[in-house]
N, C-alpha and C positions, 0 to 999 in steps of 0.2 A: 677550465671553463665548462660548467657544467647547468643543466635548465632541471629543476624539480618540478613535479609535478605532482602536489597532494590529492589525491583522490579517499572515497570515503564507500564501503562495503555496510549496506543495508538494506533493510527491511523492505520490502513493499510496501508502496503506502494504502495500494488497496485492499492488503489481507490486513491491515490494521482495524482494530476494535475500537471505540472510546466508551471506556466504565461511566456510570451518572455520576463520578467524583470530580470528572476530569481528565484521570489518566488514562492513557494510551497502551493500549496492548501489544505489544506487538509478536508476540510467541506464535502465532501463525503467517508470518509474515515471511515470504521467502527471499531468501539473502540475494544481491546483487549490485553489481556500481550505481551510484546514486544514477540518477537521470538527468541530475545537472555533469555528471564530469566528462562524460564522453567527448565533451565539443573542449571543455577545458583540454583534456588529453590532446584532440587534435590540433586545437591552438601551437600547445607547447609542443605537440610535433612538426608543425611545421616550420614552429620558429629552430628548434634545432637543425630541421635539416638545411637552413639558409645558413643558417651561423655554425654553419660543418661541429656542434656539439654533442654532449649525450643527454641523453632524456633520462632519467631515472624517476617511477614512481616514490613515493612515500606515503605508508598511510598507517594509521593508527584505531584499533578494535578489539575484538573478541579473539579469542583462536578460531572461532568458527569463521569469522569474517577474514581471518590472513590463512583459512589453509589453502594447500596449494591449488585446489580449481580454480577458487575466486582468483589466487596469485596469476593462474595459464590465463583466467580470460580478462583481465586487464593487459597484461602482458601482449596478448593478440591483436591488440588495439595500439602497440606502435613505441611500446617501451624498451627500451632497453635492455633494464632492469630493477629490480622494486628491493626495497629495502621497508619492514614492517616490524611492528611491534601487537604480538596480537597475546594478550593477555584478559582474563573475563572480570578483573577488576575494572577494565576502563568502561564496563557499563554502565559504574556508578559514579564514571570523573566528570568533571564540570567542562565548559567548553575550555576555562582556561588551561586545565589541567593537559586535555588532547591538541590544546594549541602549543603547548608548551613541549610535549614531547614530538609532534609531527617539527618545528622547532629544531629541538636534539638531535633528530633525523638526519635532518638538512646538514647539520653543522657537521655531524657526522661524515655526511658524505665527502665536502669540502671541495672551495672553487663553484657554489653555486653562484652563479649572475642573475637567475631569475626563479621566481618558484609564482607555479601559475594555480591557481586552483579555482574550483566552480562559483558562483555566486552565494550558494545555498546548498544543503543538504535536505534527501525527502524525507528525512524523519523529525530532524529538527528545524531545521530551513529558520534560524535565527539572524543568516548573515553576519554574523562575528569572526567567524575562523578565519578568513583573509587575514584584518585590522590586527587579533588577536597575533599571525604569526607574524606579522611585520613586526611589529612591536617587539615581541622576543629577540630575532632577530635585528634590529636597530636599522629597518629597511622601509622606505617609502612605502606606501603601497596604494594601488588605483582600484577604486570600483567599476564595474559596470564597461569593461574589459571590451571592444569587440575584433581589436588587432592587435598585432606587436611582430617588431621585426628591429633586426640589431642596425644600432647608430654609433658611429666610433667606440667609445669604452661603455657602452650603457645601450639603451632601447628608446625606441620609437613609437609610443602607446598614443592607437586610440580609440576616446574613453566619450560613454554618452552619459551626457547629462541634462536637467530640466530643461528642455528649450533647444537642444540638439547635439553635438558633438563636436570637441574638439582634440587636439594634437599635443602631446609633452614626451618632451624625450629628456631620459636620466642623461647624467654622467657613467653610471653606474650598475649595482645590482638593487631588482626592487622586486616586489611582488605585488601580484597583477590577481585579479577575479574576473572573470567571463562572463560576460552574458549566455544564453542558454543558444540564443539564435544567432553567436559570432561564427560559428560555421556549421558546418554539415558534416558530424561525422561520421568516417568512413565504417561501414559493417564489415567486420575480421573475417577472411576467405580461409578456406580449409587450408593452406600454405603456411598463415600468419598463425594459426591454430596451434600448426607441425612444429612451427618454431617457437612459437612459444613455450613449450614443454625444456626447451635447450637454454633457456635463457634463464642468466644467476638470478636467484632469490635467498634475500641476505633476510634472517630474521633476530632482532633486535629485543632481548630483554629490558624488564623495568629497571633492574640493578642496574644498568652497565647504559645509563642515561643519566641527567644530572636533574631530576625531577624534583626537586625540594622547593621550590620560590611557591609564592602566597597563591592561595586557590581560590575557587568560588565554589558554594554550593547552593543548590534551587533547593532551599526549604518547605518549598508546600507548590501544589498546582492546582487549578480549579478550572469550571469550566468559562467558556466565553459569555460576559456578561449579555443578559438577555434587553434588549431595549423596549420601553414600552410604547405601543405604537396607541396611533391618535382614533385610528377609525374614523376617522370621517369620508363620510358616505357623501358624493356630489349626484346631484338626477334632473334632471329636464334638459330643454334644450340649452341651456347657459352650464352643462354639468364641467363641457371640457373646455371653458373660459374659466371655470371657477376649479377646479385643477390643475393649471397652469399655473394661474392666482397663486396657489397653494402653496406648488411646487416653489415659486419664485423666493416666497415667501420664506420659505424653508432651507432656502441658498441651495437647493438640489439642482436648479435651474438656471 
């Protein structure tokens, strides 16, 4: 019985550039765990240490993104131990591609009952990668994550949704995505630093995965369409009757 925990090594999103084509620079960006996984990490740390399990990272990137700094300072934050595959082709793979092999990871490891991961990443923050690994996988999977904690054979998630939050618990193994504010995670003390440098890190080639099923690729990107706005100008004393008016008018209101 064991908890995965996918986490994702990236960019800054504030040393990012955007070109007038669309895309996104990111070659000055400096590497680090997204900003959504930290609370994911803590989540799944806390669910293991109720449910007496082990934590194992898994993530999938660059070599730049799995060498071993990035591996010590995830690791300091409560894992285990991490298992990656960091290869500089996967900066041209599709989500399904990194869902597929984060995926291989998992299965790899074997006896996972839960894999937790962030809602989004800050580079691409498309919200797929949960759905994407369930799916590989053959596992339920919850969005919008703010607890979990083990119930008989399976978990006790819960999950917010339009209008507020409710309760479901598996049978089973499933995968779960976080909200960004399900907890508070803890900042790595020089101790969890020390130990982190002692803790296994297993690195995982392309060959020695079962990577071959159907792919996506993003054939083109552009930028955000521009909307055209009305300009209308309201003035006298009936200006903020008659922008109310407006707004109402416009379903903004």
């Amino acid at each position: 019985m064991t908890i995965a925990v996918a986490y994702k090594v990236a960019a800054n999103p504030q040393d990012a550039r955007v070109e007038p084509d669309g895309r996104i620079d990111w070659s000055r960006g400096k590497l680090g765990i997204s900003d959504y996984d930290p609370a994911a990490i803590q989540v799944a740390r806390e669910a293991a240490d109720v449910s007496g399990t082990e934590l194992v990272g898994v993530s999938v990137g660059t070599v730049a993104a799995t060498a071993a700094k990035e591996k010590k300072n995830v690791l300091a934050r409560g894992l285990d131990r991490v298992m990656t595959l960091g290869d500089d082709k996967t900066s041209e793979w599709s989500s399904v591609q990194v869902a597929g092999a984060l995926a291989a990871l998992i299965q790899r490891i074997g006896g996972v009952t839960l894999v937790v991961t962030g809602d989004a990443s800050v580079d691409e923050g498309a919200q797929l990668m949960p759905a994407l690994v369930g799916a590989r996988l053959g596992l339920p999977t919850f969005l919008e994550v703010t607890h979990v904690e083990p119930s008989g054979t399976g978990w006790q998630i819960t999950q917010n949704y339009d209008g507020g939050s409710r309760v479901v618990r598996t049978d089973g193994a499933a995968v779960i995505a976080t909200t960004p504010d399900a907890t508070t995670p803890k900042a790595p003390g020089m101790k969890d630093i020390l130990k982190a440098a002692k803790k296994p890190m297993e690195d995982v080639k392309c060959s020695e995965l079962d990577l071959s099923r159907a792919t996506v690729n993003v054939v083109s990107r552009g930028p955000a369409p521009v909307k055209e706005r009305k300009h209308q100008v309201f003035s006298g004393d009936g200006a903020a009757a008659q922008l109310v008016a407006a707004l109402r008018d416009a379903s903004v209101i």
